[in-house]
C-alpha positions as CSV (number, residue, x, y, z in Angstrom):
1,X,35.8,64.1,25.4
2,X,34.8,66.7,28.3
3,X,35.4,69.7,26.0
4,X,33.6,67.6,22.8
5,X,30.6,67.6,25.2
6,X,31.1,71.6,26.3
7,X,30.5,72.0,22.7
8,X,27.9,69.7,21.0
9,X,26.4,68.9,24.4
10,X,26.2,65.3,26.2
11,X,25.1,62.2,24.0
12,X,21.1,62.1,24.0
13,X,20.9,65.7,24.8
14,X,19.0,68.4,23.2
15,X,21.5,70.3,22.9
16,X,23.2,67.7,20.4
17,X,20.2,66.7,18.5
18,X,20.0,70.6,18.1
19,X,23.7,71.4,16.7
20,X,23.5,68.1,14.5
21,X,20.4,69.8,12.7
22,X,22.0,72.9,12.7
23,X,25.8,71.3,10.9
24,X,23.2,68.9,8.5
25,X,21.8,72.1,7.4
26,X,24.9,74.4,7.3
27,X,26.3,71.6,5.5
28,X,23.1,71.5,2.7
29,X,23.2,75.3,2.0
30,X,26.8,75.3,1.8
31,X,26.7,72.7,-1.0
32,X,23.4,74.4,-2.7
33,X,25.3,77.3,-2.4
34,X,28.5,76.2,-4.1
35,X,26.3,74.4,-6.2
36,X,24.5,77.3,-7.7
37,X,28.1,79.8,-7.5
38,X,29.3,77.1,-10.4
39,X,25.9,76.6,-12.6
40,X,25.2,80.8,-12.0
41,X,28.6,82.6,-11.5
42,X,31.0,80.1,-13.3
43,X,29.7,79.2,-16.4
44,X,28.0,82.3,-17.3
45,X,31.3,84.3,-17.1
46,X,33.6,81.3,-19.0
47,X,30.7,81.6,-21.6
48,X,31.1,85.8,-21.5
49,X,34.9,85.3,-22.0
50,X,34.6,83.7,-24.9
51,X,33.2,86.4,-26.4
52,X,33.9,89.5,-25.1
53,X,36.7,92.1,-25.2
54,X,38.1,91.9,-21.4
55,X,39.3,95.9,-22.5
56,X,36.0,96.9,-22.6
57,X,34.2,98.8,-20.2
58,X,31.1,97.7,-20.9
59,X,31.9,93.8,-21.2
60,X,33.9,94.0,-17.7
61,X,30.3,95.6,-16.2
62,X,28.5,92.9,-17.3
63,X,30.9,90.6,-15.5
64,X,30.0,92.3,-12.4
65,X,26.4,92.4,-13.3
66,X,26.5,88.7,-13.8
67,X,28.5,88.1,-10.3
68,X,25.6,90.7,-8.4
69,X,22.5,88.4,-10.2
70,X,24.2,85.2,-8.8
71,X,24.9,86.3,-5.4
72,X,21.7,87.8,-4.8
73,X,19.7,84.3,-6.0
74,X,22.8,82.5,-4.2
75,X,21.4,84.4,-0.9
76,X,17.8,84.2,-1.2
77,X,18.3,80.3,-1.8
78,X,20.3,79.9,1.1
79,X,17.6,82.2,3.4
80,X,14.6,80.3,2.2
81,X,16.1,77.3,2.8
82,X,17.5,77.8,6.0
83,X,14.4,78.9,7.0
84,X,12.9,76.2,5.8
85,X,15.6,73.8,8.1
86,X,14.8,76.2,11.2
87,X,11.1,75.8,11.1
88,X,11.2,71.8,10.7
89,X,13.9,72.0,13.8
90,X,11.2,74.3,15.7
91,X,8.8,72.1,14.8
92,X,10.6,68.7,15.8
93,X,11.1,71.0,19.5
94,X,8.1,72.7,19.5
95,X,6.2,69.4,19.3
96,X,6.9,67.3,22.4
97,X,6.4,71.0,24.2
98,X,3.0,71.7,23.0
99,X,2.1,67.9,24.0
100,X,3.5,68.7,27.0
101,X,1.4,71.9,27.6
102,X,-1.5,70.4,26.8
103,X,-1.2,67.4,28.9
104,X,-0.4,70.5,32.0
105,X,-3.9,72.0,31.1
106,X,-5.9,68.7,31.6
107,X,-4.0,68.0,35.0
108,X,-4.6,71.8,35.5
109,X,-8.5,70.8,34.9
110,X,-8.4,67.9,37.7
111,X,-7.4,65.1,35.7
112,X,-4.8,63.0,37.3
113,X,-5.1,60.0,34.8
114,X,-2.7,61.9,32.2
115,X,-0.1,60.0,31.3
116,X,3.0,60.8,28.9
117,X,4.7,58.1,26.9
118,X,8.4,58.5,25.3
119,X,11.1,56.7,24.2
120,X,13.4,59.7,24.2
121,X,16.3,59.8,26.5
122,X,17.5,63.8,26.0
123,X,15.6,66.5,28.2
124,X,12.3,66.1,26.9
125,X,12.3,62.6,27.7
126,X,13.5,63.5,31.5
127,X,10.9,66.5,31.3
128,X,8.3,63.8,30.8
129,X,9.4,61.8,32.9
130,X,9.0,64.1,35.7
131,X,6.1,65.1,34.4
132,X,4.8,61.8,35.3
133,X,6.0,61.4,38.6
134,X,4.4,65.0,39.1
135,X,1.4,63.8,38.3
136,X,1.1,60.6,40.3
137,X,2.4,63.3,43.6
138,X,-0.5,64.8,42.9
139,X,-3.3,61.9,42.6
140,X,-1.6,61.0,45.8
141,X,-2.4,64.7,47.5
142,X,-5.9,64.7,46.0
143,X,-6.6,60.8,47.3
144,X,-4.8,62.2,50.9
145,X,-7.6,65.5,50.6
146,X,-10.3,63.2,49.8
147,X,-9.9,61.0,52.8
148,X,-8.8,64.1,54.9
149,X,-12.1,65.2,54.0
150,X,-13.8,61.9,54.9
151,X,-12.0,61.7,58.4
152,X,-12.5,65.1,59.8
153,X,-16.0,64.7,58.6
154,X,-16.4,61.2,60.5
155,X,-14.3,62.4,63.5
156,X,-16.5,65.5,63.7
157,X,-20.2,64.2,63.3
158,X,-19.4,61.6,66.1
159,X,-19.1,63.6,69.0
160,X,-21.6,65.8,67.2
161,X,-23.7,62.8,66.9
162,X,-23.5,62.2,70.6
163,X,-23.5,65.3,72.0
164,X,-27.3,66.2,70.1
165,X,-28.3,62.5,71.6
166,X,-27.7,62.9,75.3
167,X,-28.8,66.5,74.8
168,X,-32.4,65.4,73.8
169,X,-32.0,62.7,76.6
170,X,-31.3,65.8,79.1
171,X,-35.1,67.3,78.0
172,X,-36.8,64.0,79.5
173,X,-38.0,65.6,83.0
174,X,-38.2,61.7,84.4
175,X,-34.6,61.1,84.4
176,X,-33.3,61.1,87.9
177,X,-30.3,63.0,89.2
178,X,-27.7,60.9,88.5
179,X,-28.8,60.0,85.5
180,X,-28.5,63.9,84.6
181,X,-25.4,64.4,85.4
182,X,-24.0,61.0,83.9
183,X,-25.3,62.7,80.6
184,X,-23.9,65.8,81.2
185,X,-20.5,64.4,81.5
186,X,-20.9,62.4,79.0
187,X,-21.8,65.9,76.9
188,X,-18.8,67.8,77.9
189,X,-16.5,64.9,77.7
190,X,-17.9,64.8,73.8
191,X,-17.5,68.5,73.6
192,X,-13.6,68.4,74.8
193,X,-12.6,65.9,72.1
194,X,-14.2,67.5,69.3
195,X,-12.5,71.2,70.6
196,X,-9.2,68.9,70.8
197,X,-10.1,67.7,66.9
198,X,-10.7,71.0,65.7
199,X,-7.8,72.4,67.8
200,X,-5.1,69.6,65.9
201,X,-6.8,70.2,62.7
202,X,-6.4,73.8,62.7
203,X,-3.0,73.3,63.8
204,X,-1.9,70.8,61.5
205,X,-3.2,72.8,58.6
206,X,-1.2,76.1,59.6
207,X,2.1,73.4,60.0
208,X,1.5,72.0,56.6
209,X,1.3,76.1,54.9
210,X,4.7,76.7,57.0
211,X,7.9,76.6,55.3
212,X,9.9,77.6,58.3
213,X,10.0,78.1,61.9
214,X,10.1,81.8,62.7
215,X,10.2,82.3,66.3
216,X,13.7,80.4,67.1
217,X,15.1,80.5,70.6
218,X,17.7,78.5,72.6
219,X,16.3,75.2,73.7
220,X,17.3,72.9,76.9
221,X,15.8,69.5,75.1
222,X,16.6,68.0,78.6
223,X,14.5,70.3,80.8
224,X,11.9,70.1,78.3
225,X,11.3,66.8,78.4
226,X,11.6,66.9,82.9
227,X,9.1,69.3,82.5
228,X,6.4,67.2,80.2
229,X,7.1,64.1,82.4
230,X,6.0,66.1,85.4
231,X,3.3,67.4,83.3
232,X,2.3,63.9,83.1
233,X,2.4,62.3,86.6
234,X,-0.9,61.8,87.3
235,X,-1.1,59.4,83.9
236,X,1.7,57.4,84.3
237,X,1.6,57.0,88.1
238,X,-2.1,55.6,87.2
239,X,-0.5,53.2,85.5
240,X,2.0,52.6,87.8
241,X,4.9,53.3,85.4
242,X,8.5,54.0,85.7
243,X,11.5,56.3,83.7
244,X,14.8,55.2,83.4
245,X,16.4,58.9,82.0
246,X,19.9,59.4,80.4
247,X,19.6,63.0,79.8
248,X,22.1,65.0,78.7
249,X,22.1,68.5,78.7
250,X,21.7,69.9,75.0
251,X,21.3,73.5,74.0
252,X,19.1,73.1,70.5
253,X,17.8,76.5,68.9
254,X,14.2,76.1,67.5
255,X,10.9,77.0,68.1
256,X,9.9,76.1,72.0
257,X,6.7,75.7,71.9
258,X,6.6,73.5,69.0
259,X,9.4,71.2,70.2
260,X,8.1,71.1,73.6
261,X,4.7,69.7,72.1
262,X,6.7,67.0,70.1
263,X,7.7,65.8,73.4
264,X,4.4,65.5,74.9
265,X,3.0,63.7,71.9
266,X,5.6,61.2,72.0
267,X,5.8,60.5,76.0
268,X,2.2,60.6,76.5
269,X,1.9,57.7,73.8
270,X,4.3,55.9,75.0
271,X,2.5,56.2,78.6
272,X,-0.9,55.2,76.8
273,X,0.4,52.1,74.9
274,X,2.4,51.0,77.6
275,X,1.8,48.1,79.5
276,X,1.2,48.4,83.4
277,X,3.7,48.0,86.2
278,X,6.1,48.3,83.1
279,X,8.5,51.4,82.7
280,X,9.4,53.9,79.4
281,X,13.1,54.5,78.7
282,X,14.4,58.6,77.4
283,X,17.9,59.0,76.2
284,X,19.0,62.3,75.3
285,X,22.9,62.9,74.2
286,X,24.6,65.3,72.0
287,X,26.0,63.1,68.4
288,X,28.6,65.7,66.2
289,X,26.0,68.4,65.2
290,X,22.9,66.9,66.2
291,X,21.0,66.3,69.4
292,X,19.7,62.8,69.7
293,X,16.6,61.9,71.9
294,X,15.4,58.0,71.9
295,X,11.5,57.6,73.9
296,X,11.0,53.7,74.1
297,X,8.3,52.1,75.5
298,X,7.4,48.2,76.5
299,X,3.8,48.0,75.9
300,X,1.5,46.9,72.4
301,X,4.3,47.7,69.7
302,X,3.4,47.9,66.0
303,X,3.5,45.5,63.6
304,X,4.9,46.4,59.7
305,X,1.8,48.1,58.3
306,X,0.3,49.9,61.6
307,X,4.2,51.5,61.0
308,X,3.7,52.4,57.7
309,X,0.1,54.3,58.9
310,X,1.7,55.7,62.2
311,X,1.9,59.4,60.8
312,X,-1.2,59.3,58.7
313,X,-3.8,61.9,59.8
314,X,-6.6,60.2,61.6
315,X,-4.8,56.9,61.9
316,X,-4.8,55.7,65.4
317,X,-3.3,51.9,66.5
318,X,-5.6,51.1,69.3
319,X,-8.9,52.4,69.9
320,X,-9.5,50.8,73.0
321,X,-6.2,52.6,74.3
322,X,-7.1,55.9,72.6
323,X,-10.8,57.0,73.0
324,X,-10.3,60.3,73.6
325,X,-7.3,60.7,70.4
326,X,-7.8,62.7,67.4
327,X,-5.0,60.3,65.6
328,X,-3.4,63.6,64.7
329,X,-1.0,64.0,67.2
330,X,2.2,62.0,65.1
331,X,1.0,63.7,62.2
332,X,1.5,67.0,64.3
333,X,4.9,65.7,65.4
334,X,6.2,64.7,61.8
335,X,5.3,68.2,60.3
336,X,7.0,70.1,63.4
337,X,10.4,67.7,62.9
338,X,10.5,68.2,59.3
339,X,10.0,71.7,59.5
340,X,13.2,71.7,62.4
341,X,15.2,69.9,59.2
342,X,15.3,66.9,61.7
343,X,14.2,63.1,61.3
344,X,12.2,61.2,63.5
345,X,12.4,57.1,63.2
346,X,10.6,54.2,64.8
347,X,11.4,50.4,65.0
348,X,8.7,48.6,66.7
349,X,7.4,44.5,67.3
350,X,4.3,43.5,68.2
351,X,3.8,42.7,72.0
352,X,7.1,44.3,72.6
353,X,6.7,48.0,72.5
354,X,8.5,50.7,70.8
355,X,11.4,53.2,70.3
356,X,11.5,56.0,68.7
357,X,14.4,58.4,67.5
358,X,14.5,61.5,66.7
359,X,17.4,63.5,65.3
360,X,17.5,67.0,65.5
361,X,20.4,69.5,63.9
362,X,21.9,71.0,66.4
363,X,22.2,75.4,65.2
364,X,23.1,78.0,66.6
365,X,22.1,82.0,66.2
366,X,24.4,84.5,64.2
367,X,23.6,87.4,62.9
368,X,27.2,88.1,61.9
369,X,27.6,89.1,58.8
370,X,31.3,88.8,56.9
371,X,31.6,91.5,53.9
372,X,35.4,90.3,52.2
């Protein structure tokens, strides 16, 4: 059965439709040309025998001369036929392709409403089914610019907005002092967030044209994150919070700055959506090839569909816990992980916080190379 498929290819394929066309029509010239061997070849020499003199030179040339005419028509039959059988099989392939190509050019042309219909089940009918799928991936990345658009434009004109306000408010020569500099803090406070906006946006954008990490280096995950929570003292001690810290120490080979900023996305939201007096668990341990670090929190949680947003640009849970976010930060996270060939994951109830996992593959350098 294996080596029946080797040779006329799997059932449904191409590749069988093709070598059944091609046996039906080696099978129709064969017979045309035995066919016209016994009208042209056969009977005009059994007629020539009965009435020549096999002795003579002349009648045993004309015997040949008969068997030259006959195989000469025999061949031109069989060529313009067969050609005739190859161009209605390029045309049954050549079809579907063309339909194909020009369904490519409209989607080529911006139009994501292209939609291919087959009941075929060889290649072509995979082809277009991909072709589909393609398609719908890319009315979902124009939808994802459109809004991406939309956001950046509302994030932007906001502190714009407000910044150009109190500015005009700052040219009123009645306001008193403290009403100045309320203004002016108000202004710079404005002008940080939108420099932290255009700084995530920027750096989002050159994460998403990445396709690696380049500048790898051996990693302490564990020290990393010591170093981020003392970064972050002055928050959490605000909020008179507590860590409880299993940390293991892990060597992980990656780019440092980019991990290290994974970690302060993650433990200052956790900080910021946690509740007061409460405390954040960080687990760190080494699992077969992998390094493992869990960041759980006890504060607002998630509920199903504020999960299924949680890494959308923009997106942000809580505004009232998050005036001065960008709601690119997880997005930022997501893009560095995947680029790392990790996974991050997050389980999360309402009104009872959340933990989040991230898995990391655990490499290590070599530059030896093994010639055998």
């Amino acid at each position: 059965m294996k080596l029946l498929e080797r040779v006329l290819g799997k059932r449904k394929s191409l590749q069988r439709s093709l070598v059944k066309d091609l046996l039906i029509s080696l099978l129709v010239v064969s017979i045309i040309a035995v066919i016209g061997f016994y009208f042209l070849v056969n009977n005009s020499i059994n007629l020539k025998l009965d009435t020549i003199n096999i002795n003579k030179k002349e009648d045993a040339l004309e015997i040949l001369n008969i068997i030259r005419r006959s195989l000469a028509i025999t061949a031109i039959t069989v060529i313009l036929i067969s050609g005739i059988f190859m161009k209605l099989v390029a045309a049954k392939i050549l079809k579907p392709i063309n339909q194909l190509k020009d369904a490519t050019k409209k989607v080529a042309a911006g139009d994501f409403s292209v939609e291919l219909e087959t009941e075929r089940k060889d290649e072509i009918g995979d082809l277009t089914h991909d072709f589909n799928k393609m398609v719908k991936g890319l009315s979902s990345i124009e939808c994802l610019q459109k809004d991406f658009i939309n956001n950046v434009s509302h994030e932007i004109k906001t502190p714009i907005t407000s910044v150009q306000g109190f500015a005009k408010l700052l040219d009123d020569d009645s306001l008193n002092e403290e009403e100045r500099k309320e203004y002016i803090s108000i202004i710079i406070e404005e002008s940080d967030r939108l420099l932290n906006i255009s700084t995530n946006i920027l750096k989002l954008s050159k994460l998403q044209n990445q396709e690696r990490l380049v500048n790898k280096e051996e990693i302490e995950v564990s020290e990393q994150i010591r170093k981020v929570i003392s970064i972050l003292e002055p928050k959490w001690k605000e909020r008179n919070l507590k860590f409880n810290v299993n940390l293991q120490d892990v060597i992980y080979y990656g780019d440092a700055d980019l991990t290290f900023q994974v970690w302060m996305n993650l433990i200052d939201n956790a900080i910021k959506f946690s509740e007061e007096n409460s405390h954040i668990d960080i687990k760190v341990k080494k699992e077969k090839d992998a390094v493992l670090i869990v960041i759980k929190d006890y504060g607002i949680g998630m509920d199903e569909k504020e999960k299924e947003k949680i890494f959308d640009r923009f997106y942000q849970i809580d505004k009232s816990h998050s005036e001065k976010g960008s709601g690119l930060g997880l997005a930022i996270v997501k893009r560095i992980i995947e680029l790392s060939s990790g996974n991050i994951n997050i389980e999360s109830q309402k009104g009872k916080g959340t933990s989040i996992t991230v898995k990391l593959p655990i490499e290590t350098e070599n530059n030896k190379i093994v010639i055998k």
